[in-house]
C-alpha positions in Angstrom: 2.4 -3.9 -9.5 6.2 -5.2 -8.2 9.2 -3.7 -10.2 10.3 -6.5 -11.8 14.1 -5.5 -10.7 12.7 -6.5 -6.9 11.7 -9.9 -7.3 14.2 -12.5 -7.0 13.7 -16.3 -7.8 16.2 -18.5 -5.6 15.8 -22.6 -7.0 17.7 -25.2 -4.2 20.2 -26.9 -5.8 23.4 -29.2 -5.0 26.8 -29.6 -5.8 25.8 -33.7 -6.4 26.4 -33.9 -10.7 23.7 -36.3 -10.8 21.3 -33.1 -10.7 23.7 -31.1 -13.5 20.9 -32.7 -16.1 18.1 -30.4 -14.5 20.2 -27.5 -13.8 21.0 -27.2 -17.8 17.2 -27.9 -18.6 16.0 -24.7 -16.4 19.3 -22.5 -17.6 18.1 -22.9 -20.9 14.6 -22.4 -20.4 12.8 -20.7 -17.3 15.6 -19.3 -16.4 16.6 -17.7 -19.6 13.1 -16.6 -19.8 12.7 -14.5 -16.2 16.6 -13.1 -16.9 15.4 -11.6 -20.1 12.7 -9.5 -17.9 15.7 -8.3 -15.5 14.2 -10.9 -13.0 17.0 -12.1 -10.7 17.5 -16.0 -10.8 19.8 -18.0 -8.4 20.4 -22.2 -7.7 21.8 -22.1 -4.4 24.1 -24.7 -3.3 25.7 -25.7 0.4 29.4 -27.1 0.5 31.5 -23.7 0.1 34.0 -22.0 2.0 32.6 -18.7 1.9 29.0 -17.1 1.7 29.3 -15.8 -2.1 27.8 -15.5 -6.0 29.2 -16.5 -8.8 26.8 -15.9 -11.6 23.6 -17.7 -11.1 25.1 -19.5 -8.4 24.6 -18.5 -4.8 27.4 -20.6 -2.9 27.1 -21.2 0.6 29.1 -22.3 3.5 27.1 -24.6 5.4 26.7 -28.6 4.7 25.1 -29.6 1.4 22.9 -32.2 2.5 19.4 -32.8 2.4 19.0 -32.6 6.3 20.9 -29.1 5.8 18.1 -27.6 3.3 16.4 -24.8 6.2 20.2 -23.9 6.8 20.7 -23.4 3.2 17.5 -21.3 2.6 18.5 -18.8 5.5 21.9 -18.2 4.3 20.9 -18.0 0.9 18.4 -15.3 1.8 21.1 -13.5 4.2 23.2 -13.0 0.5 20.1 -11.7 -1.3 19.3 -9.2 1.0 22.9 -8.4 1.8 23.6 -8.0 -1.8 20.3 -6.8 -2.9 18.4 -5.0 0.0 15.3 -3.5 -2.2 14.5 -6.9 -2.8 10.3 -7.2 -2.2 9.5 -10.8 -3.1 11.1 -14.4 -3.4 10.0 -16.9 -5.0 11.5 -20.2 -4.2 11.3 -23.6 -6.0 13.4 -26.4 -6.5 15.5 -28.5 -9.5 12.3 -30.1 -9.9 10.1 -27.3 -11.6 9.3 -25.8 -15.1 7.7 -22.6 -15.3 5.7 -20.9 -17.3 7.2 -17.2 -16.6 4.9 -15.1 -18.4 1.8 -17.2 -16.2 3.8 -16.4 -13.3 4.0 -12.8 -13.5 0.0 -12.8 -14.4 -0.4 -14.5 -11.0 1.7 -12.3 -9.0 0.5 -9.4 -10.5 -3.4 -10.5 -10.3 -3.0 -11.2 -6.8 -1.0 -8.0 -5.4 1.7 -10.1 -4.0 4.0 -7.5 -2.0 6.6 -7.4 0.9 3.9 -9.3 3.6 3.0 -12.2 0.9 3.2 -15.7 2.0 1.6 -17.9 -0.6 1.8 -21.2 -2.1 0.2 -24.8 -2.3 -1.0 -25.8 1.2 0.4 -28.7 3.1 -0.9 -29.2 6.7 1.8 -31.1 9.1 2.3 -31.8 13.0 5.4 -29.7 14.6 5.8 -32.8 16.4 6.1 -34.9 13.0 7.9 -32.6 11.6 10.5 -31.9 13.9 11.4 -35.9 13.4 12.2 -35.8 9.7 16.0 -35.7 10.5 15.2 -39.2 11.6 14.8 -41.6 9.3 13.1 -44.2 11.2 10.9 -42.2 13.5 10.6 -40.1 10.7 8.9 -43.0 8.9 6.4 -43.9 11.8 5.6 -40.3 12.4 2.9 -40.7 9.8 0.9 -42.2 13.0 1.1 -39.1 14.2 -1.9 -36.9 14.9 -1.8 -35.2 17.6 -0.2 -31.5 19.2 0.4 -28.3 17.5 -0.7 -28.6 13.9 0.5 -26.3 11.6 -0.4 -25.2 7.6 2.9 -24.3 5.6 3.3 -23.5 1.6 4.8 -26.4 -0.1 8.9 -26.5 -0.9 7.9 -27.0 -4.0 7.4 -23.5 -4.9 6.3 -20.4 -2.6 6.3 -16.8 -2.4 7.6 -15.0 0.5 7.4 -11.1 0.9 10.4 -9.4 2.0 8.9 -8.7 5.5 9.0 -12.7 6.1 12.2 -13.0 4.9 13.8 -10.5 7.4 12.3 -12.3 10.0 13.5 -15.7 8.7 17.4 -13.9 9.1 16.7 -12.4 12.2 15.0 -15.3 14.3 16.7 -18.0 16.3 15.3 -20.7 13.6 14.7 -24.2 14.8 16.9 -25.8 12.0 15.6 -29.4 12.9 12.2 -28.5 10.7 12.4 -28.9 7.0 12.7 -25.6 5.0 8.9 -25.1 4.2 7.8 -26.1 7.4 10.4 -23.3 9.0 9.2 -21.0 7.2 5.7 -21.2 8.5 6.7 -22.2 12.3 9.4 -18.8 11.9 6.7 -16.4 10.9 4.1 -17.6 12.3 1.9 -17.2 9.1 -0.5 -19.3 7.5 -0.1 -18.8 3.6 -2.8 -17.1 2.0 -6.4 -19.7 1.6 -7.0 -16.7 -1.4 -4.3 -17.1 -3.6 -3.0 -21.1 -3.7 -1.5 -21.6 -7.1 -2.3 -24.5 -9.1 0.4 -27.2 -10.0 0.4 -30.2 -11.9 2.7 -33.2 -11.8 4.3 -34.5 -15.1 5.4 -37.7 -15.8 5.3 -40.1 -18.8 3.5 -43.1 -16.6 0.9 -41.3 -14.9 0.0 -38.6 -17.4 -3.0 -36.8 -16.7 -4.7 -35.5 -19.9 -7.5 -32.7 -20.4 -9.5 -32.0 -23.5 -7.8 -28.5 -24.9 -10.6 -26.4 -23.6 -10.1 -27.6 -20.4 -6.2 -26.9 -20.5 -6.5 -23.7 -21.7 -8.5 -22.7 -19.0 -5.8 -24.1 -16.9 -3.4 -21.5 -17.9 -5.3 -18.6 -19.2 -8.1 -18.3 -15.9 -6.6 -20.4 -13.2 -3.2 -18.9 -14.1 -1.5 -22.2 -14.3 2.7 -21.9 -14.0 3.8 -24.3 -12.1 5.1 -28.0 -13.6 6.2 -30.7 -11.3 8.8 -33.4 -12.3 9.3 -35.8 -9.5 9.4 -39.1 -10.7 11.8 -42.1 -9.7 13.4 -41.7 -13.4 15.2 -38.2 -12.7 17.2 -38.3 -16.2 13.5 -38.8 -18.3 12.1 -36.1 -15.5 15.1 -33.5 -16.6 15.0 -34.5 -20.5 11.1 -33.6 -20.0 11.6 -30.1 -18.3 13.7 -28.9 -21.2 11.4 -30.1 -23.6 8.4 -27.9 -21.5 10.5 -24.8 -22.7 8.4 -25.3 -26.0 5.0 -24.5 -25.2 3.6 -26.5 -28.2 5.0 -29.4 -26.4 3.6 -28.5 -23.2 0.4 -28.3 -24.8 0.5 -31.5 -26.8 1.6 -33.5 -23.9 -1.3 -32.7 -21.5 -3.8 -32.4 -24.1 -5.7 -35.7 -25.2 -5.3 -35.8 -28.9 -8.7 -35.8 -31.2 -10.2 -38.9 -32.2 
């Protein structure tokens, strides 16, 4: 079982106040919720003059842009392990995500994550795609792409990455033209684990997906369901609904279909 104290949750973030909204939902929910565990929580951010942290802010000094996100993720974990060298796992997600902490630590713990863990929702990509995403345009007709090197990487969304990885990450010439997630996988040369994909489910008040309350319970209490996704073109509804997810009778309520 990982000490608690050596697992570190890093969320990329952004100086850009449109995205204060969903920083103050997670503070006061998921966040609050791993920090009363002695679980380590930090946004990291580009657009500083110095490598430093400041609270629950990691503050880097590299570019703050999207293109700039695989830059971010390596200096960010050059701090942690810096600051914090005993550190065994990461888990990173984004501004994007609720969760469900105690589910979290049920999943970690059921599947024996450790310091060679790399595990998350699988995406399965083309280096040679990939490495256009920089590139708008021939970013956008790179979906015509398949062909060359394929590779399988664990979805930005949220991953876990064992301290082994994440030394090799800071210690590799990185190609820094490949998204975050997609570095990750092309750095360590590691497919994430086909035994232990978390499950995820997308929220949004349009396309709500609803289950019958036996179905949803199994969700969370056998398939170890943690993970929320808000992602929707209305990003103030998407950050008023994350905060609301901090009550879990509302979490409930909102996936399950009400009784006729």
């Amino acid at each position: 079982m990982l000490d608690y104290s050596k697992i570190i949750v890093l969320i990329l973030s952004t100086k850009d106040s449109d995205y204060d909204c969903f920083r103050t939902a997670i503070e006061s929910t998921w966040l609050h919720d791993f920090k009363k565990l002695g679980i380590k929580c930090f946004f990291y951010e580009g657009g500083s003059d110095i490598n430093k942290i400041e609270g629950d802010n990691i503050k880097l000094k590299c570019p703050d842009d999207l293109y700039s996100v695989s830059l971010k993720l390596i200096e960010a974990l050059k701090v942690v392990f810096e600051i914090y060298p005993e550190t065994q796992l990461i888990y990173r997600t984004n501004l994007s995500s609720y969760i469900d902490v105690k589910t979290f630590l049920k999943f970690t713990e059921l599947n024996d994550f450790s310091e060679d863990t790399y595990a998350g929702v699988i995406g399965n990509s083309y280096i040679l795609k990939e490495l256009l995403y920089k590139y708008n345009l021939l970013y956008y007709f790179s979906s015509l792409i398949y062909f060359g090197k394929k590779i399988q990487f664990a979805s930005g969304a949220g991953f876990f990455l064992g301290s082994k990885h994440c030394r090799t990450i800071i210690s590799s010439k990185v190609n820094l033209n490949l998204i975050d997630d997609v570095m990750v996988a092309y750095t360590i040369n590691v497919s994430p684990l086909i035994n232990s994909i978390p499950e995820r489910l997308s929220v949004s008040l349009e396309t709500r997906q609803q289950f019958q309350k036996k179905e949803f319970l199994n969700l969370i209490h056998e398939k170890l369901l943690f993970h929320y996704r808000f992602k929707t073109i209305n990003r103030k509804e998407d950050a008023s609904l994350l905060k609301m997810f901090g009550d879990k009778n509302f979490r409930e309520g909102f996936f399950i279909c009400p009784k006729e």
